[in-house]
C-alpha positions in Angstrom: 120.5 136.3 77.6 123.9 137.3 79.7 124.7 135.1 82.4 125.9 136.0 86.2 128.7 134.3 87.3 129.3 134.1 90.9 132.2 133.6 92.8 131.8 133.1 96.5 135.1 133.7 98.1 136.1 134.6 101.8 138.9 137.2 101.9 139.9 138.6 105.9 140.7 141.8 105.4 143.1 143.3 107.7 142.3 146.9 107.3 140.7 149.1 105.4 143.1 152.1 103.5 141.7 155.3 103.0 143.9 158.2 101.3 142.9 161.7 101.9 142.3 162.2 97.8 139.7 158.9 98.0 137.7 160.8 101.2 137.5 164.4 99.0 136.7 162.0 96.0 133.5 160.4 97.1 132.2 163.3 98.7 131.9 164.4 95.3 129.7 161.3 94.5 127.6 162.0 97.6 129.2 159.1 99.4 130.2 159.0 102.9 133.1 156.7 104.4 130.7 155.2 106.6 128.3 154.0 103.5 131.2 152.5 101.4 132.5 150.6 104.5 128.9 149.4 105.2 129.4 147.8 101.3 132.8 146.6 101.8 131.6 144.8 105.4 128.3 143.3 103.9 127.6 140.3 102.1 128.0 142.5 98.7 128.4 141.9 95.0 131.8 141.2 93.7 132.6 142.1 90.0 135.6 141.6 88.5 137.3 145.3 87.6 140.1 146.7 85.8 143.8 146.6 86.7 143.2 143.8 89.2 140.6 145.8 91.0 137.1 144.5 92.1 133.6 146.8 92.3 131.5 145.7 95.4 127.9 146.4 94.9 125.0 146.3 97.6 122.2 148.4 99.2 122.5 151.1 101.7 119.4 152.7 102.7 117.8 153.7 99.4 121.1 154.1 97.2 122.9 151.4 95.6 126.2 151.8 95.9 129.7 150.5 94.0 132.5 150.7 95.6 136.1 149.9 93.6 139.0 148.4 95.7 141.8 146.5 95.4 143.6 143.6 97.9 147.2 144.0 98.5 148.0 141.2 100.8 145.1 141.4 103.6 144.8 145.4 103.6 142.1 146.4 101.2 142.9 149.8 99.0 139.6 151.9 98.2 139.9 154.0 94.7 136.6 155.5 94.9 132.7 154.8 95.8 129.8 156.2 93.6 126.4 155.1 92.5 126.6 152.1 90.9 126.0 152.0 87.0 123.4 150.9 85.4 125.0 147.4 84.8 126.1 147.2 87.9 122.8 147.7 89.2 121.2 144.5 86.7 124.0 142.6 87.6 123.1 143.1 91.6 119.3 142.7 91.1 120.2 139.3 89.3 122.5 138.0 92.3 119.8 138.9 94.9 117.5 136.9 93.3 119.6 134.2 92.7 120.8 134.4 96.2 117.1 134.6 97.6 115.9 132.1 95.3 112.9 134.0 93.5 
């Protein structure tokens, strides 16, 4: 059995960066600006990435969605946003119900 590890941790983020490659990116993922943002604003899943990097996970409307960003000082980097995987999705069914308590 794997276990979840959850870190709760309050990071104020500044502003959000958005490079012109990252928009054209997602669109290619079927993700819109205004769903990542609705993932990076919500109380979503944090996972520990690559390269210092972290994957934020939660619902939006019927998709769930991963979006992969990094923190340089308070201004928060998106890479990309895609559906998340199919780990990623275990690993957010398994913090909601730890977080919901059933």
């Amino acid at each position: 059995r794997q276990c979840l590890t959850i870190h709760m941790t309050v990071v104020r983020i500044q502003k959000i960066i958005w490079s012109e490659f990252t928009v054209g990116h997602i669109k290619k993922h079927e993700v819109t600006v205004e769903e990542a943002e609705l993932v990076i604003k919500s109380d979503a899943l944090s996972l520990e990435g690559h390269n210092g990097k972290r994957i934020l996970v939660n619902k939006v409307n019927s998709r769930i969605i991963a979006v992969i960003v990094k923190m340089i000082g308070n201004k928060l980097y998106v890479a990309t946003a895609r559906d998340a995987s199919d780990k990623e999705r275990k690993d957010f069914y398994e913090y909601k119900k730890i977080k919901t308590g059933t």
